[in-house]
N, C-alpha and C positions, 0 to 999 in steps of 0.2 A: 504494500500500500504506500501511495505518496502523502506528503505534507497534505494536499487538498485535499484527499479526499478521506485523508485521518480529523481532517476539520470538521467536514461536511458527518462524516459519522457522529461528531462531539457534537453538532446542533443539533442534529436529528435526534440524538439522545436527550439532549438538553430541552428541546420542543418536546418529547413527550413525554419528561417527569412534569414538564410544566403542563403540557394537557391534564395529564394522571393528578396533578396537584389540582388544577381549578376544578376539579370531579368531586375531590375528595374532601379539602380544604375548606371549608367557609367563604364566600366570596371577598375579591380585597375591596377595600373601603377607600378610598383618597377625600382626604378633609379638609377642605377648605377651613383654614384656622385664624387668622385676620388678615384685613386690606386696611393698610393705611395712606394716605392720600394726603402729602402734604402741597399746597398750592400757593407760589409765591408772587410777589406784587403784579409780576406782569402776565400772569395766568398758566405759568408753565407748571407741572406736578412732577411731586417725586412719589412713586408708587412700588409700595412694599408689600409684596402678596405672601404670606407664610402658610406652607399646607403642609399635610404630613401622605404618606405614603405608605404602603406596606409592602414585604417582603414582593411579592407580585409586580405592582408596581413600580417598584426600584428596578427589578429586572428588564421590567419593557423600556423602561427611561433607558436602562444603561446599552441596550439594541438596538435604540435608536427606535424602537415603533410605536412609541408617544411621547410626545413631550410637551408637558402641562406648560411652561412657560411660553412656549411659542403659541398655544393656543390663546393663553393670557395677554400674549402681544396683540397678537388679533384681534379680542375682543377691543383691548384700551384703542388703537388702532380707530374702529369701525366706532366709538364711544368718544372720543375726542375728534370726530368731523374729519377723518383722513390725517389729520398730524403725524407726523413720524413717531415713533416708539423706537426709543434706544435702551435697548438692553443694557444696564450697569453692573450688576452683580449675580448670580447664580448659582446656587448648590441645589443637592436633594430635597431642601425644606423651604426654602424661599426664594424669589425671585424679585428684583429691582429694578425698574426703571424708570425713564423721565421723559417725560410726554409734554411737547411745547405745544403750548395754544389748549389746554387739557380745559381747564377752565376760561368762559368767556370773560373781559374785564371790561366794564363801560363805567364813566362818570355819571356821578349822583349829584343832586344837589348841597346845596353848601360844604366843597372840600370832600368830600368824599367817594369813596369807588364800591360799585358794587360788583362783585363775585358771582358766576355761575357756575357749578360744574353740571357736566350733562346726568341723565337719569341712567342708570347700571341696570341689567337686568342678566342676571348670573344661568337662568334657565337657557339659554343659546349655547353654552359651554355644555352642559348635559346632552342639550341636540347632536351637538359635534361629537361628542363621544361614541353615540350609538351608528357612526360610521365605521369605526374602527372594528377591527374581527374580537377583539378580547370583548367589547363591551357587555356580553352576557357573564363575565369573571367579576366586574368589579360593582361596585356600588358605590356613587361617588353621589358626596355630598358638596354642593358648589356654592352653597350658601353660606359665608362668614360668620362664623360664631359671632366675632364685631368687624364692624368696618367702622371707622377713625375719617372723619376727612377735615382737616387742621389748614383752614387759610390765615396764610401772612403772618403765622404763630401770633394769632390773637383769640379766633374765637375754633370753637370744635364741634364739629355735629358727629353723635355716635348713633349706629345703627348695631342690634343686635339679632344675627340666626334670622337675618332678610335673605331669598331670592332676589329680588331687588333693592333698588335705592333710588329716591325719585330724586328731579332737580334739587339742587339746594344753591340757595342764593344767599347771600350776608352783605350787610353794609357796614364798609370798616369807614373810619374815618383816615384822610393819608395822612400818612406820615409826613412830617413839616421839615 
């Protein structure tokens, strides 16, 4: 036998403890565990998504045959009006990035700005899941135990164990 095809043996073994596992095993879980959303003067976010994973799930991450951040880009993406999403930071449990134009920013009356971020709605992630061949394995909950959204480190709006998050607007007074 050659190197390839001592490989192609080691997946094929690999693929079916993992079938024999999703049979046997309990299904895996992925937990959306907080979003936080900080949004500064000129409407740009820095976005900290923290989820957890189980053994299952860590494997298909490390295959390459999903990856929960990249669907996370997607959504902020299609949720901040086409803006770019720049991936900042990544590991197994969390993902960072910072999203220009996230929140809209307009003047208020007397000195003041008002804030918008647009409305979230986390059921579109579950859509997208059940594209994928594992999605009968896992059971993914995509709803943030808290979402956090902190503009201009003044005021904070908390949502908890939402599918969604609608508009949220604030009027800060500017900074002088």
């Amino acid at each position: 036998m050659g190197g390839g095809e001592i490989m192609k043996a080691w997946i094929r073994i690999l693929a079916m403890l993992l079938l024999v596992a999703g049979l046997v095993l309990p299904a895996g879980a992925f937990t959306a565990e907080e979003l936080n959303i900080s949004v500064n003067e000129n409407g740009a976010a820095t976005v900290d998504f923290t989820y957890s994973l189980n053994w299952l799930e860590r494997f298909a991450v490390f295959l390459k045959i999903a990856d929960p951040t990249e669907e996370f880009a997607k959504a902020l993406e299609k949720y901040s009006g086409g803006h770019e999403v720049e991936s900042v930071a990544v590991d197994d449990q969390t993902a960072s990035f910072l999203v220009e134009g996230f929140a809209k920013v307009r003047e208020g009356e007397n000195g003041t700005m008002i804030y918008t971020t647009p409305a979230l709605d986390f059921t579109d992630a579950e859509k997208a899941l059940d594209d994928y061949w594992f999605a009968p394995l896992v059971q993914a909950d995509f709803s943030p135990a808290k979402t956090r959204i902190v503009f201009v480190e003044e005021i904070t709006k908390t949502f908890e164990d939402s599918s969604t998050v609608p508009e949220v607007s604030v009027e800060l007074r500017e900074a002088c």
